[in-house]
Biopython code that builds the backbone (N, CA, C, O; Angstrom):
import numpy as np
from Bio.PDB.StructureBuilder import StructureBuilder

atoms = [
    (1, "UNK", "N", (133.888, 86.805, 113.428)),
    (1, "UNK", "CA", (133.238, 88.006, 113.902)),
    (1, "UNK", "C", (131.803, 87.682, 114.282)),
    (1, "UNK", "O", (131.091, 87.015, 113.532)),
    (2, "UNK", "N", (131.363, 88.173, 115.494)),
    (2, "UNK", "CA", (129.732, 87.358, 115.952)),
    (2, "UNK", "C", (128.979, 89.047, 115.198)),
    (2, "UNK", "O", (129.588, 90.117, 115.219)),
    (3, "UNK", "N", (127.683, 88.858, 114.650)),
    (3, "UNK", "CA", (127.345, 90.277, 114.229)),
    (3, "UNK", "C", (126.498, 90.621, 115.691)),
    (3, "UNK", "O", (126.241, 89.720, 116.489)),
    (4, "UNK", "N", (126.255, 91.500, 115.836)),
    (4, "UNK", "CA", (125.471, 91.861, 116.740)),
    (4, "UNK", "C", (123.989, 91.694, 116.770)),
    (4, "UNK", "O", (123.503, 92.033, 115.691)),
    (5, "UNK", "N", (123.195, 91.328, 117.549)),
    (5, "UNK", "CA", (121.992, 91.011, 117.763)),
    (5, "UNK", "C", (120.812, 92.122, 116.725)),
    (5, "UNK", "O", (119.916, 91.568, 116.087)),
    (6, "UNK", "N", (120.978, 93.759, 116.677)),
    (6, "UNK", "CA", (120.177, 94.183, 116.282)),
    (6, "UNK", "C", (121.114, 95.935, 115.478)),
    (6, "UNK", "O", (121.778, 96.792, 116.061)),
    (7, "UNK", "N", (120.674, 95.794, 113.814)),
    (7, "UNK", "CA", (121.775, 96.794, 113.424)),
    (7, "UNK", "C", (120.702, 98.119, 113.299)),
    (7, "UNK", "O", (119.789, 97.957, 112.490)),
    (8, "UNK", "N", (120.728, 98.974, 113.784)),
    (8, "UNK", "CA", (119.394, 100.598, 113.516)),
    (8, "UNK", "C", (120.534, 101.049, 112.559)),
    (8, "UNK", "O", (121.763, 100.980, 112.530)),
    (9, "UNK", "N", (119.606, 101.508, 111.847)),
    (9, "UNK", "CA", (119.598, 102.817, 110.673)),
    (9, "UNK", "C", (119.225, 103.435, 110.314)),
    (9, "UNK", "O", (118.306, 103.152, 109.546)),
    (10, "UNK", "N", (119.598, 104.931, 110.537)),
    (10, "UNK", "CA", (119.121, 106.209, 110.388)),
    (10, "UNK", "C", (119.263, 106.597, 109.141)),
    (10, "UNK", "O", (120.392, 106.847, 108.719)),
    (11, "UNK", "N", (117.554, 106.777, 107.904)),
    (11, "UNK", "CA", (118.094, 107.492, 106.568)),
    (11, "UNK", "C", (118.753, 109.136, 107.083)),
    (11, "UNK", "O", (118.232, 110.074, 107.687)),
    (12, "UNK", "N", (120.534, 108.849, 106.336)),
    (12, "UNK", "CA", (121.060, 109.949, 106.106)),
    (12, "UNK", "C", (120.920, 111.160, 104.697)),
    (12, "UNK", "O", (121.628, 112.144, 104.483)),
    (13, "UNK", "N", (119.630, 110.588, 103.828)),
    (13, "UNK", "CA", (119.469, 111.412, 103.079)),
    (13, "UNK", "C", (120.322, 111.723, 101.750)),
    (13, "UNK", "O", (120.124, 112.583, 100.891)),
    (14, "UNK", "N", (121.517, 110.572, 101.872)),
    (14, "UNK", "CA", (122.087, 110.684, 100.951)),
    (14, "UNK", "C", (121.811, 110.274, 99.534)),
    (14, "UNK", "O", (121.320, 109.146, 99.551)),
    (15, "UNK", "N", (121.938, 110.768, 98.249)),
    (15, "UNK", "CA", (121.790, 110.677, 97.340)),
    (15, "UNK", "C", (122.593, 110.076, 96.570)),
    (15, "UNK", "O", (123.527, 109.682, 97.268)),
    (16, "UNK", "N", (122.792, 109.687, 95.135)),
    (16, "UNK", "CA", (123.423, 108.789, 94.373)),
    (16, "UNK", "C", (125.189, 110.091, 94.131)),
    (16, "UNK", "O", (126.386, 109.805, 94.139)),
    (17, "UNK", "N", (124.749, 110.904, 94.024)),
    (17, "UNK", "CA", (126.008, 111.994, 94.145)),
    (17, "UNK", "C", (126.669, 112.227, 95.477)),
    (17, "UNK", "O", (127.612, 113.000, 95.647)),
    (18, "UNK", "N", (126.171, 111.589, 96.290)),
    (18, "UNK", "CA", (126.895, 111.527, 97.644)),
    (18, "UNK", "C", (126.552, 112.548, 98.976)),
    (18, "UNK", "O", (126.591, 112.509, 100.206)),
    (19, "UNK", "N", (126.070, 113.803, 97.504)),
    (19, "UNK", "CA", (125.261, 114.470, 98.918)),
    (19, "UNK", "C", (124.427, 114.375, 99.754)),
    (19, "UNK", "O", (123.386, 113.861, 99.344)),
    (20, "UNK", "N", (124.446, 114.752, 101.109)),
    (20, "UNK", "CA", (123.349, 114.560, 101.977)),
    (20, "UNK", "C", (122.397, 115.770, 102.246)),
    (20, "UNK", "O", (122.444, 116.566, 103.184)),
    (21, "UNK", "N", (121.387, 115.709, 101.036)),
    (21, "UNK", "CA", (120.365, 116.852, 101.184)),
    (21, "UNK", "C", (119.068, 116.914, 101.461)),
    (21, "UNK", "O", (118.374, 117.930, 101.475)),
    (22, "UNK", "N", (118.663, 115.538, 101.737)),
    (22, "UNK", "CA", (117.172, 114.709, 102.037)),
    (22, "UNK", "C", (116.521, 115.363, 103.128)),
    (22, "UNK", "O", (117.115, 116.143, 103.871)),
    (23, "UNK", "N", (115.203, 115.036, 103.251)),
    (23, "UNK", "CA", (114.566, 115.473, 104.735)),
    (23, "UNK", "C", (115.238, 115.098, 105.803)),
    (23, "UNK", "O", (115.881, 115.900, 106.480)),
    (24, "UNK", "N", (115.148, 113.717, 106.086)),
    (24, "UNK", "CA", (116.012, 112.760, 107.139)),
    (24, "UNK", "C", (117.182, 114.074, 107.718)),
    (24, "UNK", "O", (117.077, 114.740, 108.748)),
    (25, "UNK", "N", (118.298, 114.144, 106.639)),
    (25, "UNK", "CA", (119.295, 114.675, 107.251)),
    (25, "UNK", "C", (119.175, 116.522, 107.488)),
    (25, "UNK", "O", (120.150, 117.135, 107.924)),
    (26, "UNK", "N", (118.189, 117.064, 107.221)),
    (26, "UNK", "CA", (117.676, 118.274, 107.357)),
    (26, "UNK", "C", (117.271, 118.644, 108.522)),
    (26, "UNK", "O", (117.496, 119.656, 109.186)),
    (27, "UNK", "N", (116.166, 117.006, 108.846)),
    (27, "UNK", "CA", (115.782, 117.194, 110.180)),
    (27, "UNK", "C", (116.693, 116.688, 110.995)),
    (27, "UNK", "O", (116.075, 116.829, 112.051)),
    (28, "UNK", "N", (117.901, 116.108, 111.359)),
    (28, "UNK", "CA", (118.852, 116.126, 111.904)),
    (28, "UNK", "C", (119.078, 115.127, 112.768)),
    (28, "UNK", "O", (119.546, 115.054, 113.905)),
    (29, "UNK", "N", (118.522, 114.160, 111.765)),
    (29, "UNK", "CA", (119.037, 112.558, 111.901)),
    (29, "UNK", "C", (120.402, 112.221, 112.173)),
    (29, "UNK", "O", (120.498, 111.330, 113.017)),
    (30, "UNK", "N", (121.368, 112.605, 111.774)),
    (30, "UNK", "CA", (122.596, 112.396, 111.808)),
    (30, "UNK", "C", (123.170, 113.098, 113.252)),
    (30, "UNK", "O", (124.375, 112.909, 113.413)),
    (31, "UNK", "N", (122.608, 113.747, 114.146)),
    (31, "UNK", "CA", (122.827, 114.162, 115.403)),
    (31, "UNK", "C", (122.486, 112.817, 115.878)),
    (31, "UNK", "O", (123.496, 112.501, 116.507)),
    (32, "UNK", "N", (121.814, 112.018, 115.937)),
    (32, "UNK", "CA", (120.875, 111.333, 116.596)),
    (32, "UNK", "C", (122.047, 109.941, 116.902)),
    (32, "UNK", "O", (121.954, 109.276, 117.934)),
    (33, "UNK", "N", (122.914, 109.710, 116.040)),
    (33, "UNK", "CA", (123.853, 108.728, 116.173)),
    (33, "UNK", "C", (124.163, 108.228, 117.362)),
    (33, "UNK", "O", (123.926, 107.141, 117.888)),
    (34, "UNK", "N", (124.906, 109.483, 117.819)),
    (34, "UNK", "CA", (125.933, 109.358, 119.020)),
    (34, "UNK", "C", (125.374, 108.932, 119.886)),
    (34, "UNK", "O", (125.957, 108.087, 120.566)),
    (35, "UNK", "N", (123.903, 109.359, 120.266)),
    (35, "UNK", "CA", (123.187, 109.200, 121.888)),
    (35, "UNK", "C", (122.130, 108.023, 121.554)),
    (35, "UNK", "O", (121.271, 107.775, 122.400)),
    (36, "UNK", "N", (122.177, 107.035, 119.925)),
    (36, "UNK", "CA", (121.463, 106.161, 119.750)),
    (36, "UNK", "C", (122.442, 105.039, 120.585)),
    (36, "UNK", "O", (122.141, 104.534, 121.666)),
    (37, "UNK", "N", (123.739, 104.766, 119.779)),
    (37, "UNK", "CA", (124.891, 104.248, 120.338)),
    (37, "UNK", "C", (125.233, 103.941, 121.955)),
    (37, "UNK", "O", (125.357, 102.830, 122.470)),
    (38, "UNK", "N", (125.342, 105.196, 122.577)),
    (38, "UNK", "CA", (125.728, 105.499, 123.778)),
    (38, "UNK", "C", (124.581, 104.717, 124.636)),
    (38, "UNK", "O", (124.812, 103.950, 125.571)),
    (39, "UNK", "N", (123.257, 105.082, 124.111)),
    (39, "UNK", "CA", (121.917, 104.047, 124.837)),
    (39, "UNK", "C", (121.929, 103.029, 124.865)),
    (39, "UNK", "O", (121.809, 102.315, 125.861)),
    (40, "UNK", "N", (122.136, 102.600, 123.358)),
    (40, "UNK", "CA", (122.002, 100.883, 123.538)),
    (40, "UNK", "C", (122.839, 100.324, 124.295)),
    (40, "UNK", "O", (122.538, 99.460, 125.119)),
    (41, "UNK", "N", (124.674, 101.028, 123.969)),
    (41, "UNK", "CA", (125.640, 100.541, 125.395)),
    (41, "UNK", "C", (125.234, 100.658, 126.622)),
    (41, "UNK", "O", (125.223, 99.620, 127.284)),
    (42, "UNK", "N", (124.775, 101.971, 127.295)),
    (42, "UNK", "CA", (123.931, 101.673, 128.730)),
    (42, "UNK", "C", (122.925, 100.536, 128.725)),
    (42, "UNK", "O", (123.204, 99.593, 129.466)),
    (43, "UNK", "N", (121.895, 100.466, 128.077)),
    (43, "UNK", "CA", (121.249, 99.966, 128.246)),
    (43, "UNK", "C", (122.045, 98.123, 127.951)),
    (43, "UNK", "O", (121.335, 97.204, 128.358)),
    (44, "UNK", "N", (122.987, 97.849, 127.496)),
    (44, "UNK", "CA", (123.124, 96.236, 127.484)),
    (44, "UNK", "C", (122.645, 96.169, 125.859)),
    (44, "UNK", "O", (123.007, 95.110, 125.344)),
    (45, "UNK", "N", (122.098, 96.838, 125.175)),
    (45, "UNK", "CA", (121.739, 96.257, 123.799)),
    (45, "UNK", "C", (123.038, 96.089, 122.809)),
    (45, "UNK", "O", (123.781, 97.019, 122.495)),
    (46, "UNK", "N", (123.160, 94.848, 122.415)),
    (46, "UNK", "CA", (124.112, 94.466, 121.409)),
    (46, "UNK", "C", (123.437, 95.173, 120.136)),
    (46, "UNK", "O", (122.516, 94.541, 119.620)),
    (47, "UNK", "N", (123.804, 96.481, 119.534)),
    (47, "UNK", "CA", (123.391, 96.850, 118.746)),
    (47, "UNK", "C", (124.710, 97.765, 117.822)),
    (47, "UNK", "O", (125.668, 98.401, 118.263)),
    (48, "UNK", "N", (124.264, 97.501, 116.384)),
    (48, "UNK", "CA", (125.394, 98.805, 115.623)),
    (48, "UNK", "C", (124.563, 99.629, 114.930)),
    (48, "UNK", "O", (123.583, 99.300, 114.263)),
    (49, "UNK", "N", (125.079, 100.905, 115.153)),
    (49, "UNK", "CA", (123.669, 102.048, 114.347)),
    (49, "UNK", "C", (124.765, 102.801, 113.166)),
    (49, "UNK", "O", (125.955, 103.113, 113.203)),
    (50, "UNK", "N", (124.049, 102.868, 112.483)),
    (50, "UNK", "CA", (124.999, 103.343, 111.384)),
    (50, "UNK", "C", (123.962, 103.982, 110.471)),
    (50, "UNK", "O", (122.812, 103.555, 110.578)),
    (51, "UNK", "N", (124.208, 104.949, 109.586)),
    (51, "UNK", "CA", (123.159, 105.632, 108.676)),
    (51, "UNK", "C", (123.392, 104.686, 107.339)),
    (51, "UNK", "O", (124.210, 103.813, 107.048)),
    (52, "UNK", "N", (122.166, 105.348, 106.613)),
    (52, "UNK", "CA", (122.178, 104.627, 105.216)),
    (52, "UNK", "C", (121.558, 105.643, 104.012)),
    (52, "UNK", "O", (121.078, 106.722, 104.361)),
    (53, "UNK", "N", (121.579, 105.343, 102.892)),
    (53, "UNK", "CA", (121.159, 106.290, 101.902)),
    (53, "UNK", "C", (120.016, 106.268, 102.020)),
    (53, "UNK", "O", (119.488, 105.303, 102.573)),
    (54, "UNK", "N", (119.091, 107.576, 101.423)),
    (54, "UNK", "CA", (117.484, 107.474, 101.316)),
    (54, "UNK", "C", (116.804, 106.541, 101.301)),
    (54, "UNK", "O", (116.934, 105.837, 100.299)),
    (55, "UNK", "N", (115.958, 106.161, 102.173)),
    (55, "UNK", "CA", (115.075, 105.240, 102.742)),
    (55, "UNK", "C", (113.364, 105.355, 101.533)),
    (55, "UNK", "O", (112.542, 104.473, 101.282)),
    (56, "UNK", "N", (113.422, 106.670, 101.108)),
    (56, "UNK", "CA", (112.109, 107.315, 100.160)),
    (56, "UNK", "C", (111.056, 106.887, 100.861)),
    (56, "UNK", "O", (110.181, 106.133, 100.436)),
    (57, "UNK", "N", (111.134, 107.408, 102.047)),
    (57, "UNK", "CA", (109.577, 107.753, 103.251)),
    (57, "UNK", "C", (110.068, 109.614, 103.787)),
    (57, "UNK", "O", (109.839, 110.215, 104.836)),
    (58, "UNK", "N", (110.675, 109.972, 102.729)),
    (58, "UNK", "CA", (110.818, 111.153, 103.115)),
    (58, "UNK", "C", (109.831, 112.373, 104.258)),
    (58, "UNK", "O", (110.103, 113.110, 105.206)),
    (59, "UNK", "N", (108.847, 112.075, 103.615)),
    (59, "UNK", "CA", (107.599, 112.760, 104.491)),
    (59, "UNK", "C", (107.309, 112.323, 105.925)),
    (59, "UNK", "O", (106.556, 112.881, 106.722)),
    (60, "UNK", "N", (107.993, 111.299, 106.097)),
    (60, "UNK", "CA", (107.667, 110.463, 107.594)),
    (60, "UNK", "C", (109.217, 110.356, 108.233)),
    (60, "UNK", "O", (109.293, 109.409, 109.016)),
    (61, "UNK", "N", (110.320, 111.016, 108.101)),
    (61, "UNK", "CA", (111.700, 111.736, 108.746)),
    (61, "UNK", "C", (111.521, 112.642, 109.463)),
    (61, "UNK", "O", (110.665, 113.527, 109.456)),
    (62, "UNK", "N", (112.793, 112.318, 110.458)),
    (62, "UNK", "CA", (113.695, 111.152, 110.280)),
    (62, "UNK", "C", (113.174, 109.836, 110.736)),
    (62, "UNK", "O", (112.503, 109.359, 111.650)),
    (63, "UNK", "N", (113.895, 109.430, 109.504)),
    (63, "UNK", "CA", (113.315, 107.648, 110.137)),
    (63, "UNK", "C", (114.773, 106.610, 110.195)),
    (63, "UNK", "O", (115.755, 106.515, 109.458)),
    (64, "UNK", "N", (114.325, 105.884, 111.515)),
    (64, "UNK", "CA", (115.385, 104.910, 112.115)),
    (64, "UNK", "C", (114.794, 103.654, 111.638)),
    (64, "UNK", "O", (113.570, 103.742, 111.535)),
    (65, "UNK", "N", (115.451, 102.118, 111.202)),
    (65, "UNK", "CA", (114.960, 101.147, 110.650)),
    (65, "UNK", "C", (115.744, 100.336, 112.100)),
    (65, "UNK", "O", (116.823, 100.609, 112.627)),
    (66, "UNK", "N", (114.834, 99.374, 112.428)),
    (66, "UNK", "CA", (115.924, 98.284, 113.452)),
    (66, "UNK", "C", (115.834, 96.580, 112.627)),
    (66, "UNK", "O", (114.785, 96.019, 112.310)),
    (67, "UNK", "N", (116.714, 96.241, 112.504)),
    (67, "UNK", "CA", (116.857, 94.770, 112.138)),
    (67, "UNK", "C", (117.615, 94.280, 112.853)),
    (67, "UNK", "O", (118.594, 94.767, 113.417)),
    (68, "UNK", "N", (117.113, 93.063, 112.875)),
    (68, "UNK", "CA", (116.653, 92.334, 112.199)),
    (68, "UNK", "C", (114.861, 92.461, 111.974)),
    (68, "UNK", "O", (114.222, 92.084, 110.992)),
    (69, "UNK", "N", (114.438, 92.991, 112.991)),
    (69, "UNK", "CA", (113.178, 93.086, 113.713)),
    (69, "UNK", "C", (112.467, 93.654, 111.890)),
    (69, "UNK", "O", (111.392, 93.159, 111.552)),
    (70, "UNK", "N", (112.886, 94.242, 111.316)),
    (70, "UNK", "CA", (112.205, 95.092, 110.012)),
    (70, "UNK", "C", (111.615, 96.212, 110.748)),
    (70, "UNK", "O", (110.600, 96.513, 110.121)),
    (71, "UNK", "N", (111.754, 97.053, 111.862)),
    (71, "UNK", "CA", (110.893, 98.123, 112.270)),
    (71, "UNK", "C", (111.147, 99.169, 111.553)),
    (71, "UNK", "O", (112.367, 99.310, 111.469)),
    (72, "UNK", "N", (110.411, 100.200, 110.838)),
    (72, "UNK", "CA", (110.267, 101.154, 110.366)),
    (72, "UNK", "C", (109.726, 102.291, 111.254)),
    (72, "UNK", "O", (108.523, 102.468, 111.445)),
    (73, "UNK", "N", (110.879, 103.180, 111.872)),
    (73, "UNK", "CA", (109.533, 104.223, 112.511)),
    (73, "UNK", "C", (109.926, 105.459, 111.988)),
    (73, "UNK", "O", (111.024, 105.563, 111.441)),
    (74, "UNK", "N", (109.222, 106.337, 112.081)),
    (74, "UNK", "CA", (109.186, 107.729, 111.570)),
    (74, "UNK", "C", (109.181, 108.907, 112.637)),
    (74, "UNK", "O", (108.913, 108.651, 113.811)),
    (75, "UNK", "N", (109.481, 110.206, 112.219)),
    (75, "UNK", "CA", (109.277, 111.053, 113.262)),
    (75, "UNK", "C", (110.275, 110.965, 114.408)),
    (75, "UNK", "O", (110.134, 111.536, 115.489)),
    (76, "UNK", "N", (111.277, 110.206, 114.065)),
    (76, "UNK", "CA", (112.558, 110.388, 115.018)),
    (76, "UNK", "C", (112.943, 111.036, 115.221)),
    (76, "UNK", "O", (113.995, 111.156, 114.594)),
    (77, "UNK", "N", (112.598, 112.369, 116.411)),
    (77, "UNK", "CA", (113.264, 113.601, 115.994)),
    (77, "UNK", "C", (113.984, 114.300, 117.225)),
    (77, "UNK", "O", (114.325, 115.463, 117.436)),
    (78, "UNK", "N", (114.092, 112.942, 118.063)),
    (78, "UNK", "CA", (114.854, 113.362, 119.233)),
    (78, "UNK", "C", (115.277, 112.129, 120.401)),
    (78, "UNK", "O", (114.828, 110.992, 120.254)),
    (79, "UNK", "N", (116.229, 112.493, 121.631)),
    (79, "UNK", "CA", (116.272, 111.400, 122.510)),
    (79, "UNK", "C", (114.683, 111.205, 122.971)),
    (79, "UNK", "O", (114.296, 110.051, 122.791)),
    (80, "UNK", "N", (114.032, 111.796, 123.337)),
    (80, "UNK", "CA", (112.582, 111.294, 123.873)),
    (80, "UNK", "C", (111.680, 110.023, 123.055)),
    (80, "UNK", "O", (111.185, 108.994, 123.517)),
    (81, "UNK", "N", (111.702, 110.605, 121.558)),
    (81, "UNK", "CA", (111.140, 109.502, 120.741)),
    (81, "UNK", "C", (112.603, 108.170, 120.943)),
    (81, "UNK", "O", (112.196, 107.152, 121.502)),
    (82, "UNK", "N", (113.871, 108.139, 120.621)),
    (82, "UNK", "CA", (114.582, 107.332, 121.163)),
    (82, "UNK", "C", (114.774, 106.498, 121.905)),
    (82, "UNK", "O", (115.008, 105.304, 121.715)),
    (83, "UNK", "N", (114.655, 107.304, 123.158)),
    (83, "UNK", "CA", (114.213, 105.984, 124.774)),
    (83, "UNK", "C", (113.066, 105.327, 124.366)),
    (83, "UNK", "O", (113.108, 104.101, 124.473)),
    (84, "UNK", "N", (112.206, 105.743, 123.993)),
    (84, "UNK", "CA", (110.574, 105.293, 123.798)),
    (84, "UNK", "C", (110.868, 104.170, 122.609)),
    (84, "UNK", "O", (110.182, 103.157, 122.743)),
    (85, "UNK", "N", (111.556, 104.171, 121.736)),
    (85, "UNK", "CA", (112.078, 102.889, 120.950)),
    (85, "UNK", "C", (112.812, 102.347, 121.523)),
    (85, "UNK", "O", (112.401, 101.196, 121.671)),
    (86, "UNK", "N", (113.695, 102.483, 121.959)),
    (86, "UNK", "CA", (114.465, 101.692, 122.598)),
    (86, "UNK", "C", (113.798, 100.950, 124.015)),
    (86, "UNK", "O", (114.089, 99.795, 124.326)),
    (87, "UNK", "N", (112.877, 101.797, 124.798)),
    (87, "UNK", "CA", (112.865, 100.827, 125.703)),
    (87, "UNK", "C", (111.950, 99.638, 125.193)),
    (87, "UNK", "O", (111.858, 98.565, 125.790)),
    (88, "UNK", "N", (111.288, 99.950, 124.023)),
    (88, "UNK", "CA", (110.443, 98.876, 123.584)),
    (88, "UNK", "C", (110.529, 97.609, 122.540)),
    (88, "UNK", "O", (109.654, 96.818, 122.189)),
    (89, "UNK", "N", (112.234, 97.739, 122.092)),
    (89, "UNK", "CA", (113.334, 97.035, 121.803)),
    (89, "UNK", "C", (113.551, 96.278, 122.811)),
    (89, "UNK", "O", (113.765, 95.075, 122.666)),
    (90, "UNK", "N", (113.527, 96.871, 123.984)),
    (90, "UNK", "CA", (114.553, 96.313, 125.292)),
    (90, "UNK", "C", (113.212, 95.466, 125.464)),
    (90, "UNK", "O", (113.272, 94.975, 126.592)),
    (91, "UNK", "N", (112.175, 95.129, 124.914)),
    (91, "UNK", "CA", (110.963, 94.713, 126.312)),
    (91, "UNK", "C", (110.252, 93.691, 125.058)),
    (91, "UNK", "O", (109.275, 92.958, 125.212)),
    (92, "UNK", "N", (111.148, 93.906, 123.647)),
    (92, "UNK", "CA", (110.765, 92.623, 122.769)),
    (92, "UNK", "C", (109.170, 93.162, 122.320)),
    (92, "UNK", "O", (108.179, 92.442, 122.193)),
    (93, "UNK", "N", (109.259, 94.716, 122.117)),
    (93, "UNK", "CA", (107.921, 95.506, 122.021)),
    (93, "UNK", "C", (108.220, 96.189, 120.463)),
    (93, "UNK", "O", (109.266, 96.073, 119.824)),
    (94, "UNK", "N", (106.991, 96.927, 120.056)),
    (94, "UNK", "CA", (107.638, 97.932, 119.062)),
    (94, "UNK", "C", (106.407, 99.214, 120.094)),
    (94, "UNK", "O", (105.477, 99.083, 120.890)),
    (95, "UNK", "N", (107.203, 100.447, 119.398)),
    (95, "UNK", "CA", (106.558, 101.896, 119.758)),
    (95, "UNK", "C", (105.619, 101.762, 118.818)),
    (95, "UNK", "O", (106.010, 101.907, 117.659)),
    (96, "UNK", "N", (104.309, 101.488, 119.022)),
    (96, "UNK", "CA", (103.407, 101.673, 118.098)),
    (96, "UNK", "C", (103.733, 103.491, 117.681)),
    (96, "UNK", "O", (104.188, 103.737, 116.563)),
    (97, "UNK", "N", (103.484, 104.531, 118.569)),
    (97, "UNK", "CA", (103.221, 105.278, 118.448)),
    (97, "UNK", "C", (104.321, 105.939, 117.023)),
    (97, "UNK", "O", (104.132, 107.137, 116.810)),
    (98, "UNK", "N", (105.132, 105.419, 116.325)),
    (98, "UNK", "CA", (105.937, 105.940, 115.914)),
    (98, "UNK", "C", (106.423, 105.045, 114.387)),
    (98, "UNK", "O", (106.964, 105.416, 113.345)),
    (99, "UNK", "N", (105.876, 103.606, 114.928)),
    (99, "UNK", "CA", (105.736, 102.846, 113.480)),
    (99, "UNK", "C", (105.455, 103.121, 112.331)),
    (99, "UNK", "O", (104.511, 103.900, 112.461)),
    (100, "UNK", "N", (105.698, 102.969, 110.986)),
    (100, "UNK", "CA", (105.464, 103.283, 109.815)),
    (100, "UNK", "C", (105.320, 102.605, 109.028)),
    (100, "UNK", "O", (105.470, 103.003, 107.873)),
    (101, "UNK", "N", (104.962, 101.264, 109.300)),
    (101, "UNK", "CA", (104.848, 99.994, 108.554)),
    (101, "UNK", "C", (103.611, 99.284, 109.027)),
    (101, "UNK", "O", (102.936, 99.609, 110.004)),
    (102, "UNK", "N", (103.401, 98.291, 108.229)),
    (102, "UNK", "CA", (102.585, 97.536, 108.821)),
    (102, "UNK", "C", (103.076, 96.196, 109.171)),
    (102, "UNK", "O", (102.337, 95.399, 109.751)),
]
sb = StructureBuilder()
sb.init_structure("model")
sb.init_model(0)
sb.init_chain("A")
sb.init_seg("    ")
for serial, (resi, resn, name, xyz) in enumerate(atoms, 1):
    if name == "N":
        sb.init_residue(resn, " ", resi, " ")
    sb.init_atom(name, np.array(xyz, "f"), 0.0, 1.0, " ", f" {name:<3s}", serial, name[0])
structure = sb.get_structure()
């Protein structure tokens, strides 16, 4: 199996009981899947996006992680912030504007 070049993950807010009641998934991270997916396929990016349990940057959700890269960004809260990561994925960039790390 070759893994793919770059895996994003959206905290889904889930908790050790399984529920998903976090900010992340409140603010409606888990919409965000389908048209993360669908981009990177237009766009050519070998990528798999998949959610993950609480990230605990709650206050800075939804937040998408890209690896290998370690990007942390915050405030994911739509396709607009999306393209704007992604095209700066595509260009071997990060979105400053949206980073959460150092």
């Amino acid at each position: 199996m070759k893994k793919p070049d770059f895996l994003i993950l959206f905290c889904n807010s889930y908790r050790v009981a399984g529920d998903a009641q976090g900010a992340c998934n409140k603010k409606g991270a888990s919409d965000l899947l389908q048209y993360t997916a669908e981009e990177c396929a237009d766009r050519g990016l070998d990528a798999t996006v998949t959610t993950t349990a609480c990230l605990n940057v709650c206050q800075q959700g939804p937040v998408m992680v890209i690896q290998p890269n370690n990007l942390w960004y915050g405030g994911v809260k739509g396709e607009e912030e999306i393209d704007e990561i992604l095209e700066a994925l595509e260009e071997g960039g990060i979105a400053e504007k949206y980073i959460i790390t150092d």
